[in-house]
Every structure is written in structure tokens, then in C-alpha cells.
N, C-alpha and C positions, 0 to 999 in steps of 0.2 A: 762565450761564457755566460751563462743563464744566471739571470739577478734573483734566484733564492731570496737570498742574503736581503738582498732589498723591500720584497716584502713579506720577508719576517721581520728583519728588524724593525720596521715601520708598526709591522701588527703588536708587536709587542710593547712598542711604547702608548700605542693607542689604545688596545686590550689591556694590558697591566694596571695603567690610569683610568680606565672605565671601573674594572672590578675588584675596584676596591673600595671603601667607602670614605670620604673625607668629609673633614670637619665643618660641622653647619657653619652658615654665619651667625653672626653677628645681627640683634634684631637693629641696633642703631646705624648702619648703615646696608643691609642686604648684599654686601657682597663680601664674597670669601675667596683668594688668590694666591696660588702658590707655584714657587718660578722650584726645576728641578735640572739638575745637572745631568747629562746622559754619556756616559763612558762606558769605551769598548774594553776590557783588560786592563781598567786603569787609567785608558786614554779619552782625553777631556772627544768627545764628537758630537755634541750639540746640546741643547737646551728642548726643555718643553714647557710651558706655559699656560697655566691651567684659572681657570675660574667660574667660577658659580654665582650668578646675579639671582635674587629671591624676589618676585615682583609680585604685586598682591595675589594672582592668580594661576598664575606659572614660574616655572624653575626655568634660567637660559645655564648651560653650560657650554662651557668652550675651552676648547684646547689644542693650541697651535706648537707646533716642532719643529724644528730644523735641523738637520744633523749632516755631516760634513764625511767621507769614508772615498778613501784612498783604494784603489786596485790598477793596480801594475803600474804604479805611476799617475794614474789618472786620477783627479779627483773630486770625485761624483755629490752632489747637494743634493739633501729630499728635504722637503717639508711637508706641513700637512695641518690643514686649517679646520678641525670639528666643530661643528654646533649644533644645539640637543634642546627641545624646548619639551618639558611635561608638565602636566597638573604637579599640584603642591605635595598631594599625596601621590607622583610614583608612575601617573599613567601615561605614557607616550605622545606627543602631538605629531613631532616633526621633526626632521635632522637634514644637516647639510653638510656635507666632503667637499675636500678640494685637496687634491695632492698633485705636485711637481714634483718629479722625480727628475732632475736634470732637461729641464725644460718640458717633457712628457706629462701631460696637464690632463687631470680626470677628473670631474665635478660631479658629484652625485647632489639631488636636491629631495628627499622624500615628505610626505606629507601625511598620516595616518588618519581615515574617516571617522565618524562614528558608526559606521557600520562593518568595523572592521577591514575596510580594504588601505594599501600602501598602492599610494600614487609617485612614483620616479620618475623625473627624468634626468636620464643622464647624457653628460657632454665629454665624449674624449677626441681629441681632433678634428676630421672632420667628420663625422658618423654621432650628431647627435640621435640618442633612443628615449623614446616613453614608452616604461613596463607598470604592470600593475601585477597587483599581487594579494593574495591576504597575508594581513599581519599574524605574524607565526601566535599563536595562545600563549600567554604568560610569559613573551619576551620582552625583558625590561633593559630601557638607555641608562644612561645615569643618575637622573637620582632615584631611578626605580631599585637601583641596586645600593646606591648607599641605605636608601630606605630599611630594603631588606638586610643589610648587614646587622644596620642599628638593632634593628630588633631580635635578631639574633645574637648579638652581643661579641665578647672577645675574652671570654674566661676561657683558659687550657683543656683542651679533648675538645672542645665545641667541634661539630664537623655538619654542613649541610651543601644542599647543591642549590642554584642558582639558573636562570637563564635568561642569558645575555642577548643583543641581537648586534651582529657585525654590519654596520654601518659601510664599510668599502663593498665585502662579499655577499650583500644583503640576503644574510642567511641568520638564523639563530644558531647557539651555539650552548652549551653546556658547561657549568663550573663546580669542580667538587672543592669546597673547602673542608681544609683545617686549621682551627685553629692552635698554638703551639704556648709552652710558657714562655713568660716574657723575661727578656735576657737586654745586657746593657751592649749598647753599640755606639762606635763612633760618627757624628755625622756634624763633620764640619768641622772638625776641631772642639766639641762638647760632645762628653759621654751625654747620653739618655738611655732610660728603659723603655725600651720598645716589643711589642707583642708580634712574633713572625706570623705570620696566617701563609700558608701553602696553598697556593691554588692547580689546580690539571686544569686544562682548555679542551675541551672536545670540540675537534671542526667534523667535517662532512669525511675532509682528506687525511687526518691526523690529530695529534694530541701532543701538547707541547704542558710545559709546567715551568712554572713561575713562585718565588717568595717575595712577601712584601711585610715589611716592618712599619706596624701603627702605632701611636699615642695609645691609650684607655680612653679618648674620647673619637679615635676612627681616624684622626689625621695621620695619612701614607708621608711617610719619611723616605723610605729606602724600597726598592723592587728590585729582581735581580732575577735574569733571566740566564742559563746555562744553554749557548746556542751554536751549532759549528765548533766547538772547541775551544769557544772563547766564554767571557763572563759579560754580558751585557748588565748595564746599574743603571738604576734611574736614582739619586740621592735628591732629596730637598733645600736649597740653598737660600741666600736672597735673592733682590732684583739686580744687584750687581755682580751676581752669576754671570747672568745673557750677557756681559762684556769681555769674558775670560777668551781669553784665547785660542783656538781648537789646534787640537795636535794628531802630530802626523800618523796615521794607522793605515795597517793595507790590510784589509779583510778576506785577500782571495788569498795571501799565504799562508791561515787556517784552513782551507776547505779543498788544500790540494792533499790527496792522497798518490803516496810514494809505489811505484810497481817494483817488484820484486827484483827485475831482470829487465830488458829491453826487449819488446813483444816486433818480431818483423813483421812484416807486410802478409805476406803468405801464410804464415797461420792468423793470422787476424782474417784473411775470407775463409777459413774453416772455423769450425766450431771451438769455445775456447773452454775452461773451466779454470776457476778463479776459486782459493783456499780465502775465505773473509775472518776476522774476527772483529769481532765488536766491543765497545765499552759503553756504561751509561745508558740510558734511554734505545741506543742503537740496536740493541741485542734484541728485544722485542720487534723492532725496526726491518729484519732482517728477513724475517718469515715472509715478510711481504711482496719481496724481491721478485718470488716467484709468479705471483700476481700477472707478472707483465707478458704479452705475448712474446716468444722467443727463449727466456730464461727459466730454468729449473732449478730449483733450491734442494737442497738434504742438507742435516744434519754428518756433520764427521765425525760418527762414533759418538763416544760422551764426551769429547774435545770442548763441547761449548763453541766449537764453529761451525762454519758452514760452509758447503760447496755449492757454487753457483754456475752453471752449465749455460752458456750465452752465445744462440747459432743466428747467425746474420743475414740468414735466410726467416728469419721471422716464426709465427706458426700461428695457429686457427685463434687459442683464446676463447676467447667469449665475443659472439660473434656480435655485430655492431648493431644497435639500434636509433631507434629517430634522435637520441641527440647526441649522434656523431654527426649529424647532418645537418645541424641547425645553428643558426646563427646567434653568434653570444655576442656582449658588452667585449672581448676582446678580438674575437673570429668573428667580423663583420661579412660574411660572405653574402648576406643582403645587399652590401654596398654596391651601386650598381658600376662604379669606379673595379671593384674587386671583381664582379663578373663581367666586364668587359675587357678587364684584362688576363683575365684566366683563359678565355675564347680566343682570345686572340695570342695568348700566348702555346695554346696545345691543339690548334688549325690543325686540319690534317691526322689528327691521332684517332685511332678507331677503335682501343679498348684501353680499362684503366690504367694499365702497366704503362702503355706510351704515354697516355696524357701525363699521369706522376713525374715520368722521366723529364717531360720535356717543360713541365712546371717548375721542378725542381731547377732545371738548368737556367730557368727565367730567373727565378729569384734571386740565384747566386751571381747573376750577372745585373740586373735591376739593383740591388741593394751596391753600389757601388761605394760608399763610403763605408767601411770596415774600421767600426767606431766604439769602443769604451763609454765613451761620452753622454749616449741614450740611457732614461733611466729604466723604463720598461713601456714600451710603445704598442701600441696596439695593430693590429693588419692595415687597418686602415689607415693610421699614421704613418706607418711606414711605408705603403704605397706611395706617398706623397712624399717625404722625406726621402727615400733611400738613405738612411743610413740606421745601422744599428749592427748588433753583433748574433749569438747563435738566437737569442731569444726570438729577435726582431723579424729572423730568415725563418725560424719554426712558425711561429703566430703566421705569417702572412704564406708561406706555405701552406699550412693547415686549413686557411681559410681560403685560398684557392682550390684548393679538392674540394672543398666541402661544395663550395660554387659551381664545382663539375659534378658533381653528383655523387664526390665519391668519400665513404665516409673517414675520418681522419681523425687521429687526437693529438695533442702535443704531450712528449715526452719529455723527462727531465731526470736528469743525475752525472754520470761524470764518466770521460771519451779520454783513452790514452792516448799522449801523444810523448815525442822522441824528447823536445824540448820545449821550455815556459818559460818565459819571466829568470832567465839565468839559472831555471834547475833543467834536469838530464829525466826521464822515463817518470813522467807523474801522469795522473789519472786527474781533471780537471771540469767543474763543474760545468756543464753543458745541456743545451736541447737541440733536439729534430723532432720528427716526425713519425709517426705510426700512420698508414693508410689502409685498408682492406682492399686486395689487390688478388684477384684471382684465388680467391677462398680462402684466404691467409691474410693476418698481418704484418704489413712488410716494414721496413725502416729505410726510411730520406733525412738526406742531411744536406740543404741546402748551403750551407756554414762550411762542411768540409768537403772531401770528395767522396763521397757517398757515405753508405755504411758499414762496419765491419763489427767483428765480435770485440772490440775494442768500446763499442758503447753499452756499459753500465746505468739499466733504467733504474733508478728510486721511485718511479710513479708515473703514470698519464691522465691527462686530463682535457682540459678544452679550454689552455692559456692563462687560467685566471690566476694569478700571482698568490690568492690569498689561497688556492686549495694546494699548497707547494706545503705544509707542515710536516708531511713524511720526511723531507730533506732535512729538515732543519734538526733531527737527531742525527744524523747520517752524518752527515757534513763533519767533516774533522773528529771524528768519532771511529773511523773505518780505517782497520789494518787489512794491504792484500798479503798473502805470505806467499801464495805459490800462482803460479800462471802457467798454463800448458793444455795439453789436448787432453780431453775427457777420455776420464777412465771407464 
């Protein structure tokens, strides 16, 4: 089952609290701190922890999370330690991550020159990397953007855009606001008037959207994010919040989607076609489908649905270039651990189809603890561990081909199966493998026993959690109504 869920959730407490603006301090002591309650549907699942130290010649911000989420039983901890230092007026110095995702530890540490370049290094198990980069033009941390809010103000109609820089995905990103009239809400047991501001998120892979309820002087009370089907809240509380209790929530029984009928064995290695409809943000979401190598979308008449045609034989696509081949922060196929055991696990293989086959079969026999438990590991962790679920067997898959020369991406969205977690015929969140295999994009699935027309892509990419935002409409937002052989 592929941790979406994870980091979106993650992104949006971190994103939500970046972009938005909070209130200065105080000049008699320079600091400014506020503890926020985080619930899924209602249900208490962590705390976030925010503050703003004002030091004669730099701003330090920080913002530490912890959140608590249930799936199938299992119950998974993230947290997540930010820190942000910029000149007084706005301009970038330096930042530092640290996120645990169930023991799964990723450190980012950057540094921004005067000459414009970003120096990182990052640490995720054993595969420490140092990248450089230029600092994207007009990308602002945090209080570059409270800056900018301030002066843009919070009267009704206001609407401008912003750009943010994502600290885990070290990419800039894009914010359209609007500002909204202000309306009273409940927070904590005291009405207040609070001003809604509407934010969109533009990433590289997606676009999600977010509201947050401010004071008249910028301090975020309330954000609320619509994600998988459910309602994510971040509300502002006291310090005797972070003691409350956390309650019980399972997050993966949103993002199962229901199959029409029980799909057998036999036509799932034929070609299958699937009636979708969508609600919400999904419906945009959907055109995309077709994107992926293997699946063709159309419109059903003026139905407002869509048929999705999905053959398990793969197809051409857009044929791959240098960074299907190169190694990332997650697909460590540099690792010299990952290319000796790529070599030694496809000995003998003389074109790409055998090596894939006989990679594939490594993995799913290597990964021997068949685990919940991992929060999202990287190839190269997981080499070392053996343990994890479909995420853990796609990533170190992927970065194994890539290590044999052949190019790969990881895939993500959601693979029928008979039964789940005590339901009958659902469609369930999942990754494999996309490889370019004798002129074609083909599909591996280390996790199950191979591929059929039973896996439904939402998107591919090259592992990295935070470019997964196509899912995050998708997710519990998707009806199948019909399933059968292409018309």
C-alpha cells in the first residue's frame, strides 16, 4: 500500500503553516509561539508546534509535528522538525528538515550563498548526498512570506500569488491567494471573527488547495485542508493541547475505492476498461489518467465520466530520457550497495526483459518482512532493512534497473484485489514499477505477482513522496461503476 497519505498529510501541515502569515512578536520579548491541534475528520492525530524567535539581525522559525494515523490496524508516527533562518526583511539564509516517518529518518540541511547558489546536504540512511543548486528567483521561506502577506493586507476580494520554496522537495512552488469576507467561527470553545484567505498549491506534479482562518493582524487560527475524502484541520489551541490525547483513526479506509463486481484472474491479463466518475478537485484529476503509459482515457458522451482503457502489456509513451536513469535523494542507484547487488542479483541475464524479470524476483524475496510499519524508506534503506510494503519493493526496484542501465520510474495509484482489511473486491492504494523494456513501457510489481490490467496509475515519477499531489484529489474521491473488456 503506498504512503500518499503520508506525504501529503505531512506536506500540508508544513505547507499550510509556511503560507500563511503569523503574527509579529512582541518587541519586549522577540518571540512569538503558537501550539495547533491537528485532526483528521474530527479525530484528535497530533499536534504542531510553531515559533518565531526575532534576533537583532535574523528571523529563526521553527516548526516541529507529530501526528499519530492508524491503517489496518497498524499505527504509524510522523514527525517533523523545521527550521528557517532569513534576514529581518524576508531574504533566505538557511533551513534545516528532519522528518521520521516511523523510524524512516531524512535530514535535509541547506545553506543559501550570496551568490545565489543552495548548498544541501542530505542524510537518509545510509546514502548520505551533497547537491547544489541555484536558489530558485523570488522564492521566499517564512517570514519572506508573512512579509509579503502583511503588505498585501486581508480586506475581502484581495487575490495575489506568492512563491514559496518546499524545503523536503527542494523545489519552489506557487501560491494563488484569495482573500474572502470575514465570518465568525468556533475555535475552542470561543466564537472569533476570522478572515478565510483560500490558498491553490502549485507543485511540479499537482495542485492541491487549502483554507486558513486569520485574525486582522495575520495570526492563523484554523487551516483545513479537503484530502482523500476526508477533512484535515490544523485549529490553534494552548500549550496544554500537546497533552490531549490522540484518537483512534485509520486513514486507508478512505482511500479504498469499491469495484463494481469481482474482476477474475483472466481478464485482468487482457485488457480491461473501467466507467470512472469523479467528485471535487478529481474531475480535473482525471484527464491525466491518460498521461501514463498503457491507459487511455475518453470522455462518456456528456456523462461527465470517463472511460479508462488499461492493457498490461504496457505501451511506448514518451520515450525515456537521462532522468529515468539517474539517481535521486530516493532511487540511490549510485549506491555502490544498490549496484552490486543489482549485478549479482540479474548474473546471467542478456537483454532488459530477463534482467527486469529476474530483479523483480530478487526484491520480492529480499524484502522479507512484509511490513505496515515503515513510514516511506528510501532504496537504499530498504536494501539494508528488508522490510517494507509496495512503496518500499517499487523504490528499490526502480533503483535497481536504473543501476543496470535500464530506465525506470515509479508508479503510484490503486491495484484490485479479491480481499482487504475485512472488505470483498476494492481497488487499493498501491506502487510498482514502470521500466522501458524492448521499446515499450512495461509494468513490475515486486509487492504482488506481477502485473495485470488491475493496476490503476494516478502518476509516475522517480519515488519522491512530495511529487505524489495528483493522488491526493483522487484518493477517496473516485467511483468505478462498470469494469469489463474494452469497447
Amino acid at each position: 500500500m503506498i504512503r500518499l497519505l503520508r506525504p501529503a498529510l505531512v506536506a500540508f501541515l508544513l505547507f499550510a503553516s509556511a503560507a500563511i502569515a503569523r503574527e509579529a512578536p512582541s518587541s519586549a520579548t522577540g518571540v512569538d509561539e503558537t501550539f495547533f491541534r491537528v485532526e483528521l475528520d474530527s479525530q484528535r492525530v497530533g499536534t504542531l508546534h510553531s515559533q518565531r524567535v526575532e534576533g537583532d539581525d535574523r528571523v529563526m522559525t521553527r516548526e516541529r509535528m507529530s501526528m499519530t494515523l492508524g491503517r489496518n490496524g497498524t499505527r504509524l508516527t510522523i514527525s517533523s522538525d523545521q527550521r528557517q533562518e532569513e534576514t529581518l526583511d524576508g531574504q533566505p539564509l538557511s533551513f534545516a528538515s528532519r522528518t521520521d516517518a516511523a523510524g524512516s529518518i531524512s535530514e535535509w540541511e541547506g545553506s543559501i550563498g550570496k551568490d545565489g547558489s543552495l548548498q544541501v546536504n542530505v542524510s537518509r540512511g545510509q546514502a548520505p548526498r551533497q547537491e547544489s543548486m541555484p536558489w530558485p528567483s523570488g522564492a521566499l521561506l517564512s517570514e519572506g512570506l508573512r512579509l509579503a502577506q502583511a503588505r498585501h493586507g486581508f480586506a475581502a476580494g484581495t487575490t495575489y500569488q506568492l512563491k514559496a520554496f518546499d524545503m523536503d522537495g527542494l523545489q519552489p512552488y506557487s501560491i494563488d491567494v484569495v482573500v474572502r469576507k470575514a465570518v465568525e467561527l468556533d475555535i475552542n470553545g470561543h466564537r472569533e471573527k476570522l478572515i478565510p484567505v483560500e490558498q491553490t498549491l502549485h507543485f511540479p506534479r499537482g495542485t492541491t488547495s487549502s483554507t486558513s482562518w486569520v485574525r486582522r493582524d495575520g495570526t492563523l487560527r484554523r487551516s483545513l485542508l479537503p484530502i482523500m475524502g476526508l477533512e484535515l484541520t490544523m485549529t490553534a489551541c494552548d500549550r496544554a493541547c500537546d497533552q490531549d490525547a490522540l484518537e483512534e483513526t485509520d486513514v486507508l479506509a478512505a482511500t479504498l475505492t469499491r469495484a463494481p463486481r469481482p474482476l477474475t484472474l483472466p481478464e485482468r491479463h487482457q485488457p480491461l476498461e473501467l466507467l470512472l466518475e469523479a467528485k471535487g478537485a478529481a474531475t480535473d484529476a482525471l484527464g491525466t489518467l491518460g498521461e501514463v503509459p498503457g491507459q487511455q482515457i475518453r470522455p462518456d458522451g456528456d456523462s461527465g465520466r470517463y472511460r479508462l482503457r488499461i492493457d498490461p502489456t504496457g505501451d511506448t509513451g514518451t520515450a525515456p530520457g537521462p532522468d529515468d536513469l539517474r539517481a535521486t535523494r530516493w532511487l540511490q542507484s549510485d549506491d555502490p550497495a544498490i549496484q552490486r547487488f543489482a549485478r549479482e542479483s540479474s548474473a546471467g541475464k542478456q537483454n532488459a526483459a530477463g534482467i527486469m524479470l529476474a530483479l523483480e524476483r530478487a526484491v520480492r524475496v529480499h524484502i522479507s518482512n512484509k511490513s505496515l510499519r515503515v513510514g516511506y524508506a528510501s532504496a537504499s534503506e530498504t536494501l539494508h532493512s528488508r522490510e517494507g510494503d509496495c512503496t518500499e519493493h517499487a523504490l528499490l526496484l526502480a533503483a535497481l534497473a536504473r543501476a543496470s542501465g535500464i530506465p525506470a520510474r515509479v508508479a503510484t495509484g490503486l491495484v484490485y484485489t479479491d480481499r482487504y482489511a475485512g472488505q470483498r473486491d476494492v481497488f487499493i492504494p498501491h506502487a510498482w514499477v514502470q521500466a522501458w523494456v524492448d521499446g515499450r513501457w512495461r509494468g513490475y510489481d515486486a509487492a504482488l505477482n506481477g502485473i495485470d490490467s488491475g493496476h490503476l496509475a494516478i502518476g509516475v515519477g522517480d519515488g519522491d513522496p512530495y511529487r505524489y499531489y495528483q493522488g491526493m484529489s483522487v484518493l477517496g474521491n473516485l467511483t468505478i461503476l462498470e469494469a469489463g473488456a474494452p469497447r
